[in-house]
C-alpha positions in Angstrom: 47.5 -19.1 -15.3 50.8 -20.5 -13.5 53.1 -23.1 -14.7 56.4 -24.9 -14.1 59.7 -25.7 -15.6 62.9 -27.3 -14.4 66.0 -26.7 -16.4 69.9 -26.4 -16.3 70.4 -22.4 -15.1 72.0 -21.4 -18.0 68.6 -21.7 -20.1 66.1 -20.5 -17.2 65.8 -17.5 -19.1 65.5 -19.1 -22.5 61.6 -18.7 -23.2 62.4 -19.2 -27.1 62.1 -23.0 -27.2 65.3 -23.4 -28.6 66.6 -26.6 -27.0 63.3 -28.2 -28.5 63.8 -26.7 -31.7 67.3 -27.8 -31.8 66.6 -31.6 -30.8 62.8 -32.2 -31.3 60.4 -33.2 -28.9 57.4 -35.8 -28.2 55.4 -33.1 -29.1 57.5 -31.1 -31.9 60.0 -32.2 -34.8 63.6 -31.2 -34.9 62.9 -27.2 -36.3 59.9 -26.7 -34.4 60.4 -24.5 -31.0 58.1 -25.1 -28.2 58.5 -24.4 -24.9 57.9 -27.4 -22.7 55.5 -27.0 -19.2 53.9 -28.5 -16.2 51.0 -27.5 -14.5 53.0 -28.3 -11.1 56.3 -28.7 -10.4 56.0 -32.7 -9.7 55.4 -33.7 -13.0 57.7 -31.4 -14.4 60.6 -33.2 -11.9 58.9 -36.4 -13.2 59.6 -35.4 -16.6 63.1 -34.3 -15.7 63.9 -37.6 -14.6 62.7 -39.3 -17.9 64.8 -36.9 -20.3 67.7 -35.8 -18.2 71.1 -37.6 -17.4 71.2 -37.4 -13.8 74.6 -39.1 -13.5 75.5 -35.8 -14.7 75.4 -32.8 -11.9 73.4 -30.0 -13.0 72.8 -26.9 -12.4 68.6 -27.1 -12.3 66.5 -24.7 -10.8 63.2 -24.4 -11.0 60.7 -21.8 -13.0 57.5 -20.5 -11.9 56.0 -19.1 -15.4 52.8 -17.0 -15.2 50.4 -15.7 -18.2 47.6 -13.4 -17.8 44.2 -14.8 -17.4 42.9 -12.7 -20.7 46.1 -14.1 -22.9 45.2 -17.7 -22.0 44.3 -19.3 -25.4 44.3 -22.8 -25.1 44.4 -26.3 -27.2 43.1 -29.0 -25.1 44.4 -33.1 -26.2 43.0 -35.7 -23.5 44.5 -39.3 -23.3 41.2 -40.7 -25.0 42.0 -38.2 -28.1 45.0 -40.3 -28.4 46.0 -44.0 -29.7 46.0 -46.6 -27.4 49.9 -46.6 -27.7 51.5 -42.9 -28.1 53.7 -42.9 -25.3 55.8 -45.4 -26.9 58.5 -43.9 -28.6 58.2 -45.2 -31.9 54.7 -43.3 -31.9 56.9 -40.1 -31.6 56.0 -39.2 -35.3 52.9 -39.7 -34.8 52.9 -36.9 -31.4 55.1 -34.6 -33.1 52.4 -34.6 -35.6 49.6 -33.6 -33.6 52.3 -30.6 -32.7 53.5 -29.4 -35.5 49.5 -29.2 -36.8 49.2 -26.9 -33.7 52.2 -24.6 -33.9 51.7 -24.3 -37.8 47.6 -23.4 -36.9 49.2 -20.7 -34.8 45.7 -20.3 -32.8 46.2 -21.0 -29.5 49.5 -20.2 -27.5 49.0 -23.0 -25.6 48.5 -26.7 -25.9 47.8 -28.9 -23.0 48.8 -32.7 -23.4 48.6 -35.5 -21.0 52.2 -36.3 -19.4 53.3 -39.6 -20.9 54.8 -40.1 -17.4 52.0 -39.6 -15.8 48.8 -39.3 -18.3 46.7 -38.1 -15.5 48.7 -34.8 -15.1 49.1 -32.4 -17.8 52.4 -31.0 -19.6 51.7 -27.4 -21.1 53.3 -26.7 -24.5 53.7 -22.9 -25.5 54.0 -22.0 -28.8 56.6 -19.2 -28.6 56.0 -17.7 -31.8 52.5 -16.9 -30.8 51.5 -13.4 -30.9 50.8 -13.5 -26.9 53.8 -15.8 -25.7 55.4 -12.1 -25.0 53.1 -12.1 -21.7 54.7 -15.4 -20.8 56.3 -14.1 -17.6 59.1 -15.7 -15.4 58.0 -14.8 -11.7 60.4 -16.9 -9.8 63.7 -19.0 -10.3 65.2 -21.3 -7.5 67.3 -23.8 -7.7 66.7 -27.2 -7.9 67.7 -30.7 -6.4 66.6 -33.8 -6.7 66.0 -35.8 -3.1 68.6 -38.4 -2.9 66.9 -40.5 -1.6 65.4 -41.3 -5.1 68.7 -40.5 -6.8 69.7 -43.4 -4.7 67.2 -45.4 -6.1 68.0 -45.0 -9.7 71.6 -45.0 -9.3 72.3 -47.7 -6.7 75.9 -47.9 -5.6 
């Protein structure tokens, strides 16, 4: 299995979860680690554009993450499992909920969740305390930019 992460260089190699532990996510409370996914590198720029001040330069590059077919475990939650309104932000409890039930259940390493970007595409959550997140492999780092063209968009001049 291959997935995707975009972060600032100085974590690339930070498989812990630690910046979700440290600040809580849609999908985990503030103590929780998790280390947040895509299953292709558009939604995981889509989510990057969501979460990340890009006023700000940064040093991004992307991850290519791999896992052994045989260590796949996975926890599957499609849009219809979910209330009509959970991508709303005040229905973060309620998220981090259906998270924290997952990482404290310790079953599955992974848990796939619709993007709340794009609920059609799905965001990958690994619990790193899992006994198999130590096949989590990083095959490839680049660096990563955002076109400017849509940086343009979002920060007219």
């Amino acid at each position: 299995m291959q997935f995707y992460r975009i972060t600032d260089k100085k974590y690339a190699r930070d498989l812990e979860g630690t910046g979700a532990k440290l600040y809580g996510g849609r999908w985990n409370p503030v103590g929780h680690a998790v280390l947040y996914t895509s299953e292709n590198p558009a939604i995981s720029a889509w989510e990057n554009l969501v979460y990340f001040d890009i006023n700000k330069p940064k040093n991004l590059v992307l991850l290519t993450l791999v896992l052994p077919d045989e260590k796949v475990s996975i926890q599957t939650i499609l849009e219809d499992d979910l209330e009509d309104n959970w991508k709303e932000n005040t229905m973060r409890t309620y998220t981090q909920e259906i998270g924290k039930n997952w990482l404290d259940a310790n079953e599955n390493l992974i848990l796939k969740v619709p993007s709340a970007v794009i609920p059609q595409s799905q965001n990958i959550l690994i619990n790193p305390l899992h006994i198999d997140s130590t096949f989590v492999q990083i095959i490839d780092i680049q660096p990563f930019d955002f076109d400017k063209r849509i940086l343009d968009k979002i920060n007219p001049i």
